[in-house]
C-alpha positions, 0 to 999 in steps of 0.5 A: 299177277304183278301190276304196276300203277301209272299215277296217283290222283283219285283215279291211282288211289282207288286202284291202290285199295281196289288191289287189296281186295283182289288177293291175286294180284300184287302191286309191284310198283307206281310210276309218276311224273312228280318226283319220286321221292315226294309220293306219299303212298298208303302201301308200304314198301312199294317201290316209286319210280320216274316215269321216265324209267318205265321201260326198264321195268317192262318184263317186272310187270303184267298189266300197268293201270294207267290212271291219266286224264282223258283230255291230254293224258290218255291219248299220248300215254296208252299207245306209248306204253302199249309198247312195253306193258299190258295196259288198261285205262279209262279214256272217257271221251265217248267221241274220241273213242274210235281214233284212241282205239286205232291208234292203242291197236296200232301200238299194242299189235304191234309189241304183242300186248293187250290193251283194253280202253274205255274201262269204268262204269261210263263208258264200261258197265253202262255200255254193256248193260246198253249192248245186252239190252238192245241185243234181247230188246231189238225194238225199242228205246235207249235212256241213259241218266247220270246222277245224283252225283259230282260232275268233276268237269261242271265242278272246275268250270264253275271254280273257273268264273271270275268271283268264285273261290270254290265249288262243286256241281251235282248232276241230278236226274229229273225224277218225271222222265225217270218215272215216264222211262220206268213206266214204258211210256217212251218219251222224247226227252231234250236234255233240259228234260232229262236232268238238272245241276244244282251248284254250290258256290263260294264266292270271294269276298266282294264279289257280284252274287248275281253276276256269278249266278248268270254267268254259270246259268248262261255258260255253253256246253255246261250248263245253258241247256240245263235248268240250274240252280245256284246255292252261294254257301261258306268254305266251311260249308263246302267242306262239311258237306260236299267233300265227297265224289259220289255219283251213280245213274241209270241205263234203260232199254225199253221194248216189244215183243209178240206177233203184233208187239203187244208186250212191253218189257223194260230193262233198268240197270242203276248205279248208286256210288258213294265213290266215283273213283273207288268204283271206277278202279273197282271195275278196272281191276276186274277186267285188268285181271281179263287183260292178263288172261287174254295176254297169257292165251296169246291174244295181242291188240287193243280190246273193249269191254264188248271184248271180254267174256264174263268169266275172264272177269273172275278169280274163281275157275270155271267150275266155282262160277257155274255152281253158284253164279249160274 
């Protein structure tokens, strides 16, 4: 299969390796709103192209990974370009997910394509393993922990604060409701509870330390409702430790079964990442090969992952899948 990559941030580069490893596909093109010209990718040979060009490539290409951002990006580009290609991206903003698949199904129906959103680990594998869980555990409780990892979103807000150079932000489960999670327990957790931020700041020279300490601890909607801490540390040191995007998390259901609902049973899926984009494009290029067989059995529309049958996922047949995966 011939596919096509639109952007080429963290998200676009993972996908360029992620093809490499899936020997039935081809990279056939990148698309980018910068100059064609100034693109410096790592596979030779593969045409860069405007996107302003785009549709005069739509019969060239069977699925276009779109690798724009969630809050501005997405939303525009999948419809748009459910119009030409098979796509797939990873629109993450759980809330908006009913409004961005009606209006990607609207689109894709509409041309005759497939579309599948939402694709990655959250939401994606996570959201899987949570709808498996309740569909075997009808009674019972549902735990999602992020972490350790980077919050690339923590980070930028905490880069935002008047006297800061740099930094980064880990999201870090708090271990006492993992170990309550684990042992059946079924805890109340408020978010304070579930996970803590921990920062590592660069401060500009001159700046108010404990100014920018409050100013991060007391910011809404990222870090007031946490316990957080605070490192101020050099650029060098930043560089040296914290140059890496890794994160990861944990899914649990917890439930009964028998007459009088006297077994527990607990079911805990986790991710541990050393690359957060890597394995992100990792996933997607898995279910982009599903997007291309349901396009090629005349499926049209927009899709989810609850959409996909495991085997679409897969470059092995039928047969290979059932003697050793079985």
């Amino acid at each position: 299969m011939k596919v096509g990559i639109l952007g080429y941030g963290n998200l676009g580069r993972g996908i360029e390796s992620a093809i490499r490893q899936n020997d039935d596909m081809e990279l056939a093109a990148f698309f980018t709103r910068r100059d064609p010209a100034s693109l410096k990718t790592l596979t030779p040979g593969v045409p860069v192209y405007s996107v302003n060009d785009i549709a005069a490539h739509k019969d060239e290409i069977d699925l276009l990974f779109l690798c724009g951002g969630s809050a501005t990006d997405l939303p525009v580009q999948t419809p748009e370009y459910a119009k030409y290609f098979n796509v797939i991206d990873s629109f993450d903003t759980h809330a908006r997910i009913p409004e961005h698949f009606a209006n990607v199904d609207k689109a894709a129906k509409e041309s005759g394509h497939v579309a599948l959103i939402s694709c990655g680990w959250d939401p994606g594998m996570f959201s899987l393993n949570r709808l498996y869980a309740n569909c075997v555990l009808p009674e019972g409780n549902d735990y999602t922990f992020w972490g350790k990892g980077v919050s690339q979103g923590h980070s930028d807000a905490i880069r935002r604060v008047e006297g800061v150079k740099d930094g980064k932000q880990y999201t870090i489960p708090v271990e006492s409701a993992l170990e309550a999670v684990r042992a059946g327990k079924n805890p109340e957790l408020t978010t304070r509870q579930k996970h803590t931020r921990e920062c590592f700041v660069v401060p500009k020279e001159g700046a108010d330390l404990n100014k920018i300490e409050q100013d991060i601890k007391n910011m809404p909607n990222y870090f007031a409702d946490y316990d957080t801490t605070v490192h101020f540390i050099s650029e060098e040191e930043l560089k040296a430790n914290h140059s890496g995007i890794p994160h990861g998390g944990f899914v649990f259901r917890t439930g009964v079964t028998g007459i009088n609902k006297e077994n527990k049973h607990v079911i805990e899926y986790s991710l541990k990442l050393d690359s957060n984009p890597e394995f992100t494009a990792s996933v997607i290029c898995a279910f982009g090969r599903a997007v291309v067989r349901m396009a090629k059995e005349g499926m049209t529309g927009c899709k989810t992952v609850f959409d996909v049958a495991p085997a679409y996922l897969s470059p092995l047949s039928g047969e290979e899948i059932r003697a050793h995966l079985l």
